[in-house]
C-alpha positions as CSV (number, residue, x, y, z in Angstrom):
1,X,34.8,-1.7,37.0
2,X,35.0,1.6,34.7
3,X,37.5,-0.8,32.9
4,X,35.7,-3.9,32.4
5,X,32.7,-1.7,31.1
6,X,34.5,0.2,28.6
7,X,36.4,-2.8,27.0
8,X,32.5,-4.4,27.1
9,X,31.4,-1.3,24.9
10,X,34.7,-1.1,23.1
11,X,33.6,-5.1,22.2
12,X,30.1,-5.0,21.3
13,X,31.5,-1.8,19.1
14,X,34.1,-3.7,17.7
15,X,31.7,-6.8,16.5
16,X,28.6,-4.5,15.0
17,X,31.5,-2.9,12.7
18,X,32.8,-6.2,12.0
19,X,29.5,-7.8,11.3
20,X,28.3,-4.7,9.1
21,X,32.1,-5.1,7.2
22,X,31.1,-8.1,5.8
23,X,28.0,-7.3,4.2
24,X,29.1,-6.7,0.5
25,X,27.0,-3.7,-1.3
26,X,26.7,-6.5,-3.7
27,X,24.8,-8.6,-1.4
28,X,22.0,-6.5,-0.5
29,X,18.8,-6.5,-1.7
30,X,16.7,-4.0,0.2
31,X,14.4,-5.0,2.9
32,X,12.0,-7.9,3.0
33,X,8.8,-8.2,3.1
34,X,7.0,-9.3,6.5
35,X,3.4,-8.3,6.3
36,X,1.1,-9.5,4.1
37,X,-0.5,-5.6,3.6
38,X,1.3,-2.3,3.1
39,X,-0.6,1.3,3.5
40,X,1.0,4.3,1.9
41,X,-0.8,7.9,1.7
42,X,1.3,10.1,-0.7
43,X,0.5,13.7,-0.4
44,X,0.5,16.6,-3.2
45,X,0.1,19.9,-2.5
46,X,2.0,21.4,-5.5
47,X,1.3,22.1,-9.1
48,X,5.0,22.1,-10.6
49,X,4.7,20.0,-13.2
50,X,8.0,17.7,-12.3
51,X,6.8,17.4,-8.2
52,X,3.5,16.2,-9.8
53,X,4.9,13.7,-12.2
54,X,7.4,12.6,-10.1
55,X,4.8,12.1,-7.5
56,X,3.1,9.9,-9.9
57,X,5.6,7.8,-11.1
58,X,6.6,7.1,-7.4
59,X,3.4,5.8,-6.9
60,X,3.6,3.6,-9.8
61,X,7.2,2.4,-8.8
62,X,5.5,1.1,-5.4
63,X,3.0,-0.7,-6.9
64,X,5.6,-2.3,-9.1
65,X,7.8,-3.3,-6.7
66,X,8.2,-7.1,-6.4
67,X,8.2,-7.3,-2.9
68,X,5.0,-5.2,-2.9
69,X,3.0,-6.5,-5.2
70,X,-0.6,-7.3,-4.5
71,X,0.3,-6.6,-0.9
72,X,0.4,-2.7,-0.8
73,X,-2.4,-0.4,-0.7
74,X,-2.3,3.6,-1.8
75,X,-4.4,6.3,-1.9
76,X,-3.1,10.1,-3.6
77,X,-4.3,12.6,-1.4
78,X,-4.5,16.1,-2.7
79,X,-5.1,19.7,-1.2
80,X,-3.4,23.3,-1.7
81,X,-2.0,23.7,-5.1
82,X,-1.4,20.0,-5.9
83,X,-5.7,20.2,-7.0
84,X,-3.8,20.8,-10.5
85,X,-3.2,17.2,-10.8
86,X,-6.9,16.6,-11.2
87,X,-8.6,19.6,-13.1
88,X,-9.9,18.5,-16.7
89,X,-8.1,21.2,-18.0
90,X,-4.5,19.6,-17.1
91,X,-2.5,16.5,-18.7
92,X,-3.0,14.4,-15.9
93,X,-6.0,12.6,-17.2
94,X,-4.8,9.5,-18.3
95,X,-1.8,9.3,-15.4
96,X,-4.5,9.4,-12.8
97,X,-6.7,7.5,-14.1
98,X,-4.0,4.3,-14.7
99,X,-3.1,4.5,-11.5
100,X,-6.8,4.2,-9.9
101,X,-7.6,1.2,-12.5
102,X,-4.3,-0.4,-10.2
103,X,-6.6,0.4,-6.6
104,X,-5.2,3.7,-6.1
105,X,-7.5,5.6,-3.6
106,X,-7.9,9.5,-5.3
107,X,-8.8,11.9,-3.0
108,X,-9.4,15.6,-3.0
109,X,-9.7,18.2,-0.5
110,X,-13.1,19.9,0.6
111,X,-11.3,22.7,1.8
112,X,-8.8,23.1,-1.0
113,X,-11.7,23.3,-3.3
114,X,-13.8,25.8,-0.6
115,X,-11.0,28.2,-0.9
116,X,-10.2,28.3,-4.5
117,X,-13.8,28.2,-5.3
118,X,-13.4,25.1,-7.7
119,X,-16.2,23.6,-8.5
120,X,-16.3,19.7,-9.0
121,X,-17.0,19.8,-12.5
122,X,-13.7,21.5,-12.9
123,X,-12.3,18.1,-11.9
124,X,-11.9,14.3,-13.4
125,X,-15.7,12.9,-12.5
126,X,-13.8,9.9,-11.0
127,X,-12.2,11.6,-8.0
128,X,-13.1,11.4,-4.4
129,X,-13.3,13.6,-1.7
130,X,-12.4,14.1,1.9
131,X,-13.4,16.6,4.3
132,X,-9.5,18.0,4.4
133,X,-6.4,16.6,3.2
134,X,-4.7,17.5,6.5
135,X,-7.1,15.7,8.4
136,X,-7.4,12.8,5.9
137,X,-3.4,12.5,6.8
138,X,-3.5,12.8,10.2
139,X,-6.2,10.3,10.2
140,X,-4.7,7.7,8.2
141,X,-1.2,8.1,9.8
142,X,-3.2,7.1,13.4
143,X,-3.9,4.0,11.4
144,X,-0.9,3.1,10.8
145,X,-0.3,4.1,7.1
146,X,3.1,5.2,6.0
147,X,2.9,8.9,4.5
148,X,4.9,10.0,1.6
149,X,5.6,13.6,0.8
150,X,7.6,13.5,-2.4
């Protein structure tokens, strides 16, 4: 019995190589779409300048994506340090705001602001808020959005 079940696994083992072997690199095109909507929450809780860009231009490469296009929903949440990418007083004006003309969701932490005593006229006018970023991701991954923490 021991034998007939090992040459079984050694079998199934055997074919899932072979069927993976002939899959050329060439040949593969990334996954394909199924649904007809996509959720993403990308989180930012850093001010480094690269993170932050980087962040950004990950969120435009989504929406730019072929396979996502139209279909895919985002929303930039931001608490802790990351509250750089919205002050007036940083480059991030004209990022931002391109990326919200596209559907992108801007949100910004209560809390974040609470304990850095920012004031909201510190930040772009055309930013939203949530109660906490933490609880805005915890909440959003319950609904079934995929989180991103570049």
């Amino acid at each position: 019995m021991k034998t007939i079940l090992l040459l079984t696994v050694s079998f199934l083992m055997t074919a899932a190589i072979t069927v993976n072997a002939q899959k050329k690199p060439a040949e593969f095109h990334g996954a394909t779409p199924t649904k007809a909507h996509y959720q993403v929450v990308y989180q930012l809780n850093t001010d480094d300048d690269g993170k932050i860009k980087g962040t950004l231009r990950n969120i435009q490469n989504a929406l730019d994506d072929p396979r996502l296009k139209g279909k895919l929903e985002v929303e930039l949440v931001v608490h802790g340090a990351g509250v750089a990418v919205y002050r007036t007083d940083k480059p991030y004006e004209e990022l931002v705001k391109g990326l919200q003309s596209r559907g992108v969701i801007l949100a910004m932490c209560e809390n974040t602001m609470r304990e850095r005593k920012i004031d909201k006229k510190e930040l772009f006018p055309f930013v939203s808020y949530v109660p906490s970023g933490n609880g805005e991701l915890i909440l959003r991954q319950q609904e079934g959005w995929a989180i991103m923490h570049p």
